[in-house]
MARLUM-952502 format. One record per atom (N, C-alpha, C): atom name; y, z, x. Coordinates in steps of 0.1 Angstrom, whole numbers, plus 5000, padded with zeros to 4 digits. Atoms other than C-alpha are relative to their C-alpha. Layout:
<marlum><a>CA</a><north>Y</north><up>Z</up><east>X</east></marlum>
...
//
This chain:
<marlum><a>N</a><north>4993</north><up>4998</up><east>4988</east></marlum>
<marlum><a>CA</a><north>6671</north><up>1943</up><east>8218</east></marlum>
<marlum><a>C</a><north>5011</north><up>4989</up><east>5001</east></marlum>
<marlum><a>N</a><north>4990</north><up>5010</up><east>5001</east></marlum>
<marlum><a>CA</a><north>6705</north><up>1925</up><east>8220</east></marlum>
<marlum><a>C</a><north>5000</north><up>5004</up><east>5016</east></marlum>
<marlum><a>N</a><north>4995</north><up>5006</up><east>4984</east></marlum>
<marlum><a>CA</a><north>6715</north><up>1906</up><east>8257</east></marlum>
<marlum><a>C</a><north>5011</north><up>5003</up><east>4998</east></marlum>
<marlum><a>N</a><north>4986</north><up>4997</up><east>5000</east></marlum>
<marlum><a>CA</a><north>6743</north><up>1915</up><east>8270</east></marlum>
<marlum><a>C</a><north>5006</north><up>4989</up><east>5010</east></marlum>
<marlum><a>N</a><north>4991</north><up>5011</up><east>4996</east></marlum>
<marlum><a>CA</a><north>6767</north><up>1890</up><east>8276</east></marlum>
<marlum><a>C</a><north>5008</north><up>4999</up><east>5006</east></marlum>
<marlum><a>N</a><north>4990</north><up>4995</up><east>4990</east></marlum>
<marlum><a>CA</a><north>6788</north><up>1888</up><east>8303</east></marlum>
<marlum><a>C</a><north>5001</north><up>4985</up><east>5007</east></marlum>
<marlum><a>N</a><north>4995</north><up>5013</up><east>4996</east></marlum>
<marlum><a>CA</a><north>6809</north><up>1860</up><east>8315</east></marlum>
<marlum><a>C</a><north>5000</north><up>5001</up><east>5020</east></marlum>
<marlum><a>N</a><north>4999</north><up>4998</up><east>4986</east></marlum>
<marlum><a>CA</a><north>6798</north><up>1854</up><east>8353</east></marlum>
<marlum><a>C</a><north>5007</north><up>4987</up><east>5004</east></marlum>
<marlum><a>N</a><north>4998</north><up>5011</up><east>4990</east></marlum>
<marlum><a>CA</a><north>6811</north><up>1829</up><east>8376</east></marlum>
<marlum><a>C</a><north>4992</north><up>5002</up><east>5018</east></marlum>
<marlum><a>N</a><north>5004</north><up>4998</up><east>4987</east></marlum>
<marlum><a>CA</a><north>6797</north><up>1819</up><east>8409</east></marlum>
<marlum><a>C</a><north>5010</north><up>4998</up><east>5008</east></marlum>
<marlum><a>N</a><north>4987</north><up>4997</up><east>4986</east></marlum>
<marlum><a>CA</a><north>6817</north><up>1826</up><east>8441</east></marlum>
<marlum><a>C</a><north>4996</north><up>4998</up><east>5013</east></marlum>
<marlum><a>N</a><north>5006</north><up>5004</up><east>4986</east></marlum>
<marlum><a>CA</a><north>6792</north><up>1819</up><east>8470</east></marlum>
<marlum><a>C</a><north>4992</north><up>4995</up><east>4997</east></marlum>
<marlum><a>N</a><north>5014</north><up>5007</up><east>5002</east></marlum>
<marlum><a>CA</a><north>6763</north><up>1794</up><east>8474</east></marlum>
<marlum><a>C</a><north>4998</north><up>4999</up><east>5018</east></marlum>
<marlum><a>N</a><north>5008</north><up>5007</up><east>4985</east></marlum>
<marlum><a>CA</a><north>6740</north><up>1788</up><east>8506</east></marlum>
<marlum><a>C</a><north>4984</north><up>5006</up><east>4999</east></marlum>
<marlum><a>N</a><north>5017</north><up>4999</up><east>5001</east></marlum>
<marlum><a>CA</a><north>6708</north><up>1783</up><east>8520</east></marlum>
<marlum><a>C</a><north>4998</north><up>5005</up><east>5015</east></marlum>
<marlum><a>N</a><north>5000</north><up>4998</up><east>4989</east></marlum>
<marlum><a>CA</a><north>6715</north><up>1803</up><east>8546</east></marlum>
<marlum><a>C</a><north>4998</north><up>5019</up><east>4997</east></marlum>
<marlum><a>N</a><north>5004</north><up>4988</up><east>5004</east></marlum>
<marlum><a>CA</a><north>6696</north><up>1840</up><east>8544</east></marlum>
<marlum><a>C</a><north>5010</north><up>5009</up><east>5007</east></marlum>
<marlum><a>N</a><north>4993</north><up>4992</up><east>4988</east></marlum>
<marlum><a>CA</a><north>6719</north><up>1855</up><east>8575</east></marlum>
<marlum><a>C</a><north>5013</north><up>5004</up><east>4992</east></marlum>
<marlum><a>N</a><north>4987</north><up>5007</up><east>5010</east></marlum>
<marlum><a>CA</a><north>6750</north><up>1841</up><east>8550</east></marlum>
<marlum><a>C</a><north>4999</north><up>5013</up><east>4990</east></marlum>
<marlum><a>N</a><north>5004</north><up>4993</up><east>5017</east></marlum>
<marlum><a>CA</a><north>6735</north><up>1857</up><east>8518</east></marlum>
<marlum><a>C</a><north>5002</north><up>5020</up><east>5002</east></marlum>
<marlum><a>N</a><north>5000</north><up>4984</up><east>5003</east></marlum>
<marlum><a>CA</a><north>6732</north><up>1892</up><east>8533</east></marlum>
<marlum><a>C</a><north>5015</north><up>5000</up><east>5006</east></marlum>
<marlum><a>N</a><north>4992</north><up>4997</up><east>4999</east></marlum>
<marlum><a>CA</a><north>6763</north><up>1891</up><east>8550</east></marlum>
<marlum><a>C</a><north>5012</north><up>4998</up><east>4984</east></marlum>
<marlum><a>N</a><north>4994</north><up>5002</up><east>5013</east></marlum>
<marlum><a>CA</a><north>6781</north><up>1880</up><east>8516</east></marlum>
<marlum><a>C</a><north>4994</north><up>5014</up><east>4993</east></marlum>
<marlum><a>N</a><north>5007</north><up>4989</up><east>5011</east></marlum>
<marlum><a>CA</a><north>6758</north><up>1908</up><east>8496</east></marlum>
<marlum><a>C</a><north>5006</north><up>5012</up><east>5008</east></marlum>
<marlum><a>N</a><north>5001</north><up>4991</up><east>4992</east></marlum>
<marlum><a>CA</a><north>6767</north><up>1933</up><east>8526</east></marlum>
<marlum><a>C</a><north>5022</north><up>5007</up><east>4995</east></marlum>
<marlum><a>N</a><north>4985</north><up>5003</up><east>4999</east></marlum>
<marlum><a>CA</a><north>6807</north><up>1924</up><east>8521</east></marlum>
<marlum><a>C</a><north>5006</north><up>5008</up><east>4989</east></marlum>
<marlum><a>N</a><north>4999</north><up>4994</up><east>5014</east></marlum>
<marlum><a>CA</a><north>6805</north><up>1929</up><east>8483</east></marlum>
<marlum><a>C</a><north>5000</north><up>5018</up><east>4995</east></marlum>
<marlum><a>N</a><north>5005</north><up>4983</up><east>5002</east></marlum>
<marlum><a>CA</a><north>6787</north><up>1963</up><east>8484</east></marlum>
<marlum><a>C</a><north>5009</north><up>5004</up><east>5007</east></marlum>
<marlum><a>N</a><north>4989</north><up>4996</up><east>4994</east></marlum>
<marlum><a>CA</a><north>6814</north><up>1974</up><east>8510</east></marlum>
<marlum><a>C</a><north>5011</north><up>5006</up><east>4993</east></marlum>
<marlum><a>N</a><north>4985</north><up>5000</up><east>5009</east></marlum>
<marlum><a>CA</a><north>6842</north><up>1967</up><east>8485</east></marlum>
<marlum><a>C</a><north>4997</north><up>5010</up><east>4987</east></marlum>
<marlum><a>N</a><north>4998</north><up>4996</up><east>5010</east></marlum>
<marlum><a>CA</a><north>6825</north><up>1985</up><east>8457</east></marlum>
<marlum><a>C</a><north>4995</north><up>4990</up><east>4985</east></marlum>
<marlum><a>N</a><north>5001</north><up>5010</up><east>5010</east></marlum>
<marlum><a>CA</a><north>6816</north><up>1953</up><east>8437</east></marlum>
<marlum><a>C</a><north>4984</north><up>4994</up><east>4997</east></marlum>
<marlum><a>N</a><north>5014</north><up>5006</up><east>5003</east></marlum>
<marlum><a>CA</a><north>6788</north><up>1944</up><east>8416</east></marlum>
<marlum><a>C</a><north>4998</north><up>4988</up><east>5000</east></marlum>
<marlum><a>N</a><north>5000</north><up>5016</up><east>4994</east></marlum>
<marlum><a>CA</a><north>6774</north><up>1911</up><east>8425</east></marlum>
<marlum><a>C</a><north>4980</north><up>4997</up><east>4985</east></marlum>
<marlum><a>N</a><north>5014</north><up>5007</up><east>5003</east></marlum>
<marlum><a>CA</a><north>6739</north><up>1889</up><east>8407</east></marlum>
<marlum><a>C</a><north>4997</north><up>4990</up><east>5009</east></marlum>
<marlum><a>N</a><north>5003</north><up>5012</up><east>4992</east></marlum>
<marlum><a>CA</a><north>6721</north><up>1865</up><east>8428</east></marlum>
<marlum><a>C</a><north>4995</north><up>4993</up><east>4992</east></marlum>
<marlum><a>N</a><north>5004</north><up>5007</up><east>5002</east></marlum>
<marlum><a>CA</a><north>6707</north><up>1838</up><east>8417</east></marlum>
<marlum><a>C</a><north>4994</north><up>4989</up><east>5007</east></marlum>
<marlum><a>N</a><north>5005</north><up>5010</up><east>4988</east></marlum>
<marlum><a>CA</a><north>6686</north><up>1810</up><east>8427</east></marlum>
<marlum><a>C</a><north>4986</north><up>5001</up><east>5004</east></marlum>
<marlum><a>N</a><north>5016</north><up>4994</up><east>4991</east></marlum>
<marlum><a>CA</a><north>6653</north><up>1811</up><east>8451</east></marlum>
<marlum><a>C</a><north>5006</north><up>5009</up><east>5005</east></marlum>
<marlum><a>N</a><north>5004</north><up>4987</up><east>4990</east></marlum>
<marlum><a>CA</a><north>6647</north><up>1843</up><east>8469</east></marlum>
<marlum><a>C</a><north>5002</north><up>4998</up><east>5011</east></marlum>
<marlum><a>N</a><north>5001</north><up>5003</up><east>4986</east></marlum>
<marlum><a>CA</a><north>6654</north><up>1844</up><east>8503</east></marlum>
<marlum><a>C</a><north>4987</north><up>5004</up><east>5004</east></marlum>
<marlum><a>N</a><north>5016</north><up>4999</up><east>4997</east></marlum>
<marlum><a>CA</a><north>6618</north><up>1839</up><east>8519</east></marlum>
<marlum><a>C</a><north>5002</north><up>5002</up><east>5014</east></marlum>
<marlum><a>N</a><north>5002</north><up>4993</up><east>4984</east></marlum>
<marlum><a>CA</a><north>6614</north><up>1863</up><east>8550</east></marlum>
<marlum><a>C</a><north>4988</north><up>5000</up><east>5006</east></marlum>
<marlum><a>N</a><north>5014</north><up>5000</up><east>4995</east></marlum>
<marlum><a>CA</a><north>6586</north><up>1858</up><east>8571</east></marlum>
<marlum><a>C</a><north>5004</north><up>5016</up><east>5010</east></marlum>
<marlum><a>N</a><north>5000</north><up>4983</up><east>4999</east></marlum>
<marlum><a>CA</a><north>6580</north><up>1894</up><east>8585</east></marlum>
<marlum><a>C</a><north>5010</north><up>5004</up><east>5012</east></marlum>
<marlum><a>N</a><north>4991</north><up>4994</up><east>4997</east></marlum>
<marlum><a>CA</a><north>6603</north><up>1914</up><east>8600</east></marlum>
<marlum><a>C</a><north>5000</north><up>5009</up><east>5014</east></marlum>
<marlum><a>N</a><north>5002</north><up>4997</up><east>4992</east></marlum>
<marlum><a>CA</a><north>6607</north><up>1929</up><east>8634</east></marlum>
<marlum><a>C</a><north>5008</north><up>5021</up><east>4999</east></marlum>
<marlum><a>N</a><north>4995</north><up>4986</up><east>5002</east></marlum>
<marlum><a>CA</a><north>6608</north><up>1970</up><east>8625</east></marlum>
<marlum><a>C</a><north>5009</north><up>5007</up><east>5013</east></marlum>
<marlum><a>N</a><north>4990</north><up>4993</up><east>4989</east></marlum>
<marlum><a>CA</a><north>6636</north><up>1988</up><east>8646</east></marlum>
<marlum><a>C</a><north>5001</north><up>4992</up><east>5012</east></marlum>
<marlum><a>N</a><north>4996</north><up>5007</up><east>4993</east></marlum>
<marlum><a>CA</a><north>6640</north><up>1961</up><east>8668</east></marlum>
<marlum><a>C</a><north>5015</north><up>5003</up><east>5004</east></marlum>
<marlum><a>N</a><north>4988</north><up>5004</up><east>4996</east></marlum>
<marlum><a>CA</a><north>6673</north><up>1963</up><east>8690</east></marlum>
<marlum><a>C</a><north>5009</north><up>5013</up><east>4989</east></marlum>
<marlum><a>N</a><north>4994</north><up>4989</up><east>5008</east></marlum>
<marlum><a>CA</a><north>6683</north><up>1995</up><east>8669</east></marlum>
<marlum><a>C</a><north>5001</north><up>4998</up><east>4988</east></marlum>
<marlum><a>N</a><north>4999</north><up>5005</up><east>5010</east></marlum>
<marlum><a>CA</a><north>6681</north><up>1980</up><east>8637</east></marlum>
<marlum><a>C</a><north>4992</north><up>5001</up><east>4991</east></marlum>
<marlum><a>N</a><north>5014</north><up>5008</up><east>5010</east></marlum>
<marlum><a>CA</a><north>6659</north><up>1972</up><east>8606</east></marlum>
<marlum><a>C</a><north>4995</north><up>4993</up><east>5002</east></marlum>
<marlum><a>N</a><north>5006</north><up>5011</up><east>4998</east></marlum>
<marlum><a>CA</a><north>6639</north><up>1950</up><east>8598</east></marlum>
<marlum><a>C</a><north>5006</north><up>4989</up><east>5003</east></marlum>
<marlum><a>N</a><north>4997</north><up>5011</up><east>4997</east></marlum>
<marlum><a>CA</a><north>6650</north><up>1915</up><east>8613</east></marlum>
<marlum><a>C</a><north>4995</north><up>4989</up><east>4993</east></marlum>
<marlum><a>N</a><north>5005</north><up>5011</up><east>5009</east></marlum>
<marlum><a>CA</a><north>6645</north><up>1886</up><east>8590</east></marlum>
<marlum><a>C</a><north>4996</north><up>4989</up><east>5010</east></marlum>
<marlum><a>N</a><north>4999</north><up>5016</up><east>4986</east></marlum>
<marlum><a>CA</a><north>6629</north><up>1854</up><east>8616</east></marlum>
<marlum><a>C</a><north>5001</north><up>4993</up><east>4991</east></marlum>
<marlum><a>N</a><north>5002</north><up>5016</up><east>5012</east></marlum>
<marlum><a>CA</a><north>6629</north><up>1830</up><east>8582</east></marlum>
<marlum><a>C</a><north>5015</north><up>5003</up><east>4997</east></marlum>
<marlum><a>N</a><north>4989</north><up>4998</up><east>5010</east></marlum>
<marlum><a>CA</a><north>6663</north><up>1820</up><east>8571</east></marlum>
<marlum><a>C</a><north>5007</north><up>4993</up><east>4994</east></marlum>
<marlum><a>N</a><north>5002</north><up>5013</up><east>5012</east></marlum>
<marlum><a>CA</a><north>6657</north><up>1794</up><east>8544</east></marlum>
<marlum><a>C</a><north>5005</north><up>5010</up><east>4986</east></marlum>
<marlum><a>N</a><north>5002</north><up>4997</up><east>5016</east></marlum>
<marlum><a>CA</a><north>6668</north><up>1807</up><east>8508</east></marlum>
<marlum><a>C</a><north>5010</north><up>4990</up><east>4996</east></marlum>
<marlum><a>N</a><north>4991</north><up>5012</up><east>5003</east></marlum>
<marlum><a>CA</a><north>6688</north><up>1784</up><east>8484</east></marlum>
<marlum><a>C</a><north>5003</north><up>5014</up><east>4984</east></marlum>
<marlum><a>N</a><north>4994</north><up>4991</up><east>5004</east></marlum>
<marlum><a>CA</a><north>6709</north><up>1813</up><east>8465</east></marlum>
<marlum><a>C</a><north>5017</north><up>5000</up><east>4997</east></marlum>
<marlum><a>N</a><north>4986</north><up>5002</up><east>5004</east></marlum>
<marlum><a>CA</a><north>6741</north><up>1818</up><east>8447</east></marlum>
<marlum><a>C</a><north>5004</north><up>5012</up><east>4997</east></marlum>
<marlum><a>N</a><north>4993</north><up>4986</up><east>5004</east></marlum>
<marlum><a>CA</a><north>6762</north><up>1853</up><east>8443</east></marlum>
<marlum><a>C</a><north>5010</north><up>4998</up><east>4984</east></marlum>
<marlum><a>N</a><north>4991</north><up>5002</up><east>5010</east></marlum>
<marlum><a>CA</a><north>6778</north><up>1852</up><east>8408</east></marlum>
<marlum><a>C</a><north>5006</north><up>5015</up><east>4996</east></marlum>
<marlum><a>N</a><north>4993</north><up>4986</up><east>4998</east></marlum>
<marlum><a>CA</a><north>6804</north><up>1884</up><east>8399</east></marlum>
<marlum><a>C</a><north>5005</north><up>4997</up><east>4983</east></marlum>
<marlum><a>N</a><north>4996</north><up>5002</up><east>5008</east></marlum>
<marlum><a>CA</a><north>6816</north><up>1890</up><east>8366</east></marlum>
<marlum><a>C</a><north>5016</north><up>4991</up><east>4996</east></marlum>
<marlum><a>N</a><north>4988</north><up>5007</up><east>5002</east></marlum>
<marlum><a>CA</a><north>6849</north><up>1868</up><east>8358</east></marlum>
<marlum><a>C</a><north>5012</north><up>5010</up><east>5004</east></marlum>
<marlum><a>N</a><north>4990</north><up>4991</up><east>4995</east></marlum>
<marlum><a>CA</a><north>6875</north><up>1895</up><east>8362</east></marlum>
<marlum><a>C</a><north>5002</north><up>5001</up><east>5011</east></marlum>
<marlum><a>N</a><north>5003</north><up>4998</up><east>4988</east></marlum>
<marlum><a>CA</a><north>6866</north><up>1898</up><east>8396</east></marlum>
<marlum><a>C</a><north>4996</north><up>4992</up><east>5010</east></marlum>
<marlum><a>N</a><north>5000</north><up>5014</up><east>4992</east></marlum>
<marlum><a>CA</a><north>6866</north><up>1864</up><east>8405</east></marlum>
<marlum><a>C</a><north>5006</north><up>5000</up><east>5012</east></marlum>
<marlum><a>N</a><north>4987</north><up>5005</up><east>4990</east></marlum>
<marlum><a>CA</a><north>6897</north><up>1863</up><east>8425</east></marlum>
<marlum><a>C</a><north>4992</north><up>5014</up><east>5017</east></marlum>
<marlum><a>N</a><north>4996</north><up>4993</up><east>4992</east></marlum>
<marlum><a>CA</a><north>6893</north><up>1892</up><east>8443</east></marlum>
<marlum><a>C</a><north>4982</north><up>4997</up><east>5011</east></marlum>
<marlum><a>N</a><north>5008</north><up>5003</up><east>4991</east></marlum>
<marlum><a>CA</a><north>6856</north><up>1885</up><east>8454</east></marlum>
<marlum><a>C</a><north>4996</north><up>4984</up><east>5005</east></marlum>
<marlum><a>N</a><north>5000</north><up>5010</up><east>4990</east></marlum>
<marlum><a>CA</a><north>6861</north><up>1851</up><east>8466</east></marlum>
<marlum><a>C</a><north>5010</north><up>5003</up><east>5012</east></marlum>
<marlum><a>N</a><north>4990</north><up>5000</up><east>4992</east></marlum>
<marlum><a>CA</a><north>6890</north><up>1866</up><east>8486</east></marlum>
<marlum><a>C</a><north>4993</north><up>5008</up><east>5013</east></marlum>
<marlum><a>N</a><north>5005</north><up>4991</up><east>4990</east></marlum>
<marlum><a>CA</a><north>6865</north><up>1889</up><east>8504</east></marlum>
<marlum><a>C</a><north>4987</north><up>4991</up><east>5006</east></marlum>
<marlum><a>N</a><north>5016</north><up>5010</up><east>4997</east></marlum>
<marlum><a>CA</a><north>6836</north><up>1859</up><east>8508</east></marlum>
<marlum><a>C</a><north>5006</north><up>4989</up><east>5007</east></marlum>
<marlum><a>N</a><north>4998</north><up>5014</up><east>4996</east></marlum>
<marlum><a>CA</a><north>6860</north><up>1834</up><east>8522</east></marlum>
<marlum><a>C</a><north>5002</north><up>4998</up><east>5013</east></marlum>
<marlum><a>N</a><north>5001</north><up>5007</up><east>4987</east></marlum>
<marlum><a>CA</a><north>6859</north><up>1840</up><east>8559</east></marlum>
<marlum><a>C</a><north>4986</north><up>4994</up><east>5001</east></marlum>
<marlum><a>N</a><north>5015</north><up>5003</up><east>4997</east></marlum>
<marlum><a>CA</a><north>6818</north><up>1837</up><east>8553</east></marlum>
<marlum><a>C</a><north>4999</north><up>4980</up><east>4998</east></marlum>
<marlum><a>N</a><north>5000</north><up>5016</up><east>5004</east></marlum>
<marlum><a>CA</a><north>6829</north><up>1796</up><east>8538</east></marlum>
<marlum><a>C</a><north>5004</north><up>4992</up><east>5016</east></marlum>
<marlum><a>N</a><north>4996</north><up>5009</up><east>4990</east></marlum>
<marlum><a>CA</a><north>6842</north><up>1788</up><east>8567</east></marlum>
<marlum><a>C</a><north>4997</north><up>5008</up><east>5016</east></marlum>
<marlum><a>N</a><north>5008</north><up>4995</up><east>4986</east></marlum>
<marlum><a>CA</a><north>6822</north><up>1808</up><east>8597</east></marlum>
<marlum><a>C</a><north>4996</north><up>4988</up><east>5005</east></marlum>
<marlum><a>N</a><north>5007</north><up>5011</up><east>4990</east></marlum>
<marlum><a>CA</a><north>6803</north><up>1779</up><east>8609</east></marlum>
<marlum><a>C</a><north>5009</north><up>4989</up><east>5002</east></marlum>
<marlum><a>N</a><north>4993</north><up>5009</up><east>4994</east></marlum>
<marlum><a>CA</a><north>6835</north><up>1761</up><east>8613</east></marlum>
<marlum><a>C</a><north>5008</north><up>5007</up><east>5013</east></marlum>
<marlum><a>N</a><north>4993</north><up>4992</up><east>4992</east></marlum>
<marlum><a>CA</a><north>6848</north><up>1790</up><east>8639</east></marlum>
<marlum><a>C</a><north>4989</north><up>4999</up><east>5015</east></marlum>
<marlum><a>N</a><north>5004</north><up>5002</up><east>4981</east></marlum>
<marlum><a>CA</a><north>6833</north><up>1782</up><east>8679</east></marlum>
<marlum><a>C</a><north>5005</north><up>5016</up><east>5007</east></marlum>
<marlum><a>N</a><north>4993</north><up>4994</up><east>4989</east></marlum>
<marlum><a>CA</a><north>6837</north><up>1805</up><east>8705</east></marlum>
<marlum><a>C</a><north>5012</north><up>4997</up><east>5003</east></marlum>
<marlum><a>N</a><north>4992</north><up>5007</up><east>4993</east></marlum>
<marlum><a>CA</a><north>6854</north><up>1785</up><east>8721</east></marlum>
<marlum><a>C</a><north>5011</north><up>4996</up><east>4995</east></marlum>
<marlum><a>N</a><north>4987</north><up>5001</up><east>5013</east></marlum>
<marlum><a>CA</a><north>6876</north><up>1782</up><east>8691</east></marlum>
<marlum><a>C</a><north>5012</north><up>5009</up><east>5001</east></marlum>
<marlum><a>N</a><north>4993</north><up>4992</up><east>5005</east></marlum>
<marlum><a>CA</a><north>6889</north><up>1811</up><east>8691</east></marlum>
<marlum><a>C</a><north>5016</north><up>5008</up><east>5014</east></marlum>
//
C-alpha cells in the first residue's frame, strides 16, 4: 500500500472547541476539504435538542489544528480569518 502524499499546510490552530467547529463548519460551507490534527476536542456530554439544536458541547478544551491541502491555502485562510480575530471584536466594539 503506497501513502499518499499530499502537501498540507496548516491554516487554523486553537484550543478552543466552539473555534474548531465554527472553522470546520466555515470550510464545509465553502466546499473545502480540511484534516484536523492534534488532540480531539474532549466533550463532556451534550445537551440533546436543547434550545432547538443538537447536541451542545459544555467542555471546550481541545488543542487542534485544521490543515488544507497547499493549493488552497490562500483561499482557506481567507474564509478562517474573521475566526483569528473574534475574541478581539466586543459588543461594545462594534
Amino acid at each position: 500500500m503506497v501513502a499518499n502524499e499530499t502537501d498540507l499546510v496548516t491554516v487554523f490552530s486553537t484550543d478552543d472547541a466552539f473555534a474548531l467547529t465554527l472553522a470546520k463548519s466555515s470550510l464545509e460551507d465553502a466546499g473545502m476539504e480540511y484534516v484536523i490534527t492534534g488532540a480531539d476536542p474532549r466533550y463532556i456530554a451534550g445537551i440533546p435538542g436543547a434550545f432547538g439544536v443538537g447536541q451542545i458541547p459544555l467542555g471546550t478544551k481541545c488543542s487542534c489544528e485544521i490543515q488544507v491541502e497547499r493549493p488552497f491555502e490562500k483561499r482557506a485562510r481567507a474564509l478562517l480569518e474573521p475566526l483569528l480575530h473574534a475574541h478581539e471584536q466586543r459588543p461594545s466594539d462594534r
